[in-house]
C-alpha positions in Angstrom: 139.9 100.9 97.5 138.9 102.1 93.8 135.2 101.9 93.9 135.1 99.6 90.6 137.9 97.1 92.3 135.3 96.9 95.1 132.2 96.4 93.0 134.7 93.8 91.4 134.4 92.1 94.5 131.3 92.6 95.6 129.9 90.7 92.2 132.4 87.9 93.1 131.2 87.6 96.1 127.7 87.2 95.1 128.8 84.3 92.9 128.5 86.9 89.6 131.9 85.6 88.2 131.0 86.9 84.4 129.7 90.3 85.5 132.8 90.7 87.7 135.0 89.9 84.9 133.2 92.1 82.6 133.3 95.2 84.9 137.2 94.7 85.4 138.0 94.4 82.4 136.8 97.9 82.2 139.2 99.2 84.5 142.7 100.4 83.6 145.6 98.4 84.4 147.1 99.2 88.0 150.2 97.8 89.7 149.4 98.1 93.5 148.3 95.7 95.7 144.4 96.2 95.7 144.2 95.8 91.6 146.4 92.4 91.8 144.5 91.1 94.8 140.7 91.3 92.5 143.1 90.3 90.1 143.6 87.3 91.3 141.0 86.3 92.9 138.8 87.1 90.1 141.5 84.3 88.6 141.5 82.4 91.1 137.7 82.4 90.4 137.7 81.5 86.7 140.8 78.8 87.6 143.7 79.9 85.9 146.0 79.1 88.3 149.1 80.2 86.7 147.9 83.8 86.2 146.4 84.0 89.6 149.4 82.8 91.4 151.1 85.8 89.6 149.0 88.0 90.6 149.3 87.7 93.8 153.3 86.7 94.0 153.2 90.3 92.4 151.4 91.1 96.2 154.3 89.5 97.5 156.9 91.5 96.0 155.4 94.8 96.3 154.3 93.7 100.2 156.0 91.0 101.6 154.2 90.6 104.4 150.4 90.9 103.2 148.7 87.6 104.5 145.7 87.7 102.1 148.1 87.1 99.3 150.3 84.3 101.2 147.1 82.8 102.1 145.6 82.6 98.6 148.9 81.3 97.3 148.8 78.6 100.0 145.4 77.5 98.4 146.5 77.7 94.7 149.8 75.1 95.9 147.7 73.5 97.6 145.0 72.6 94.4 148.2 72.2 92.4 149.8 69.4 94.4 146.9 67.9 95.5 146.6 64.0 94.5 144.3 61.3 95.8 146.3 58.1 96.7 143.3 56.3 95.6 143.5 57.3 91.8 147.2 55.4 91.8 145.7 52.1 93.5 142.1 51.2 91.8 
């Protein structure tokens, strides 16, 4: 992995969601699956779940099979269909 994709993460990982976004921002676009995965999560991170879920449908296309990305877009669905019974019956 690119050494500033994996600071990327580390600062995300640390709960450093600016400086993370700040540092990738610095890094030149790239269409392979590491760049989309910090993509989005880095996204995921700041909630825009529309972009994120591109991101890493973007995983999907380039490898099918990559369970990170199908797990991550499991959690996005599931945030985005997610409705409490309760808030229909006061």
């Amino acid at each position: 992995m690119d050494i500033n994709l994996k600071n990327v993460s580390e600062l995300l990982r640390a709960e450093k969601a600016a400086d993370a976004r700040k540092l990738f921002d610095e890094i030149p676009f790239g269409n392979n699956i590491e760049y989309l995965l910090v993509k989005g999560e880095l996204e995921q991170k700041f909630q825009e779940w529309g972009k994120a879920y591109n991101s890493f449908g973007k995983v999907l296309e380039i490898d099918p099979l990559n369970t990170e990305a199908k797990t991550r877009l499991e959690m996005i669905n599931g945030i985005l269909n997610y409705f409490s019974p309760d808030q229909f019956n006061p």
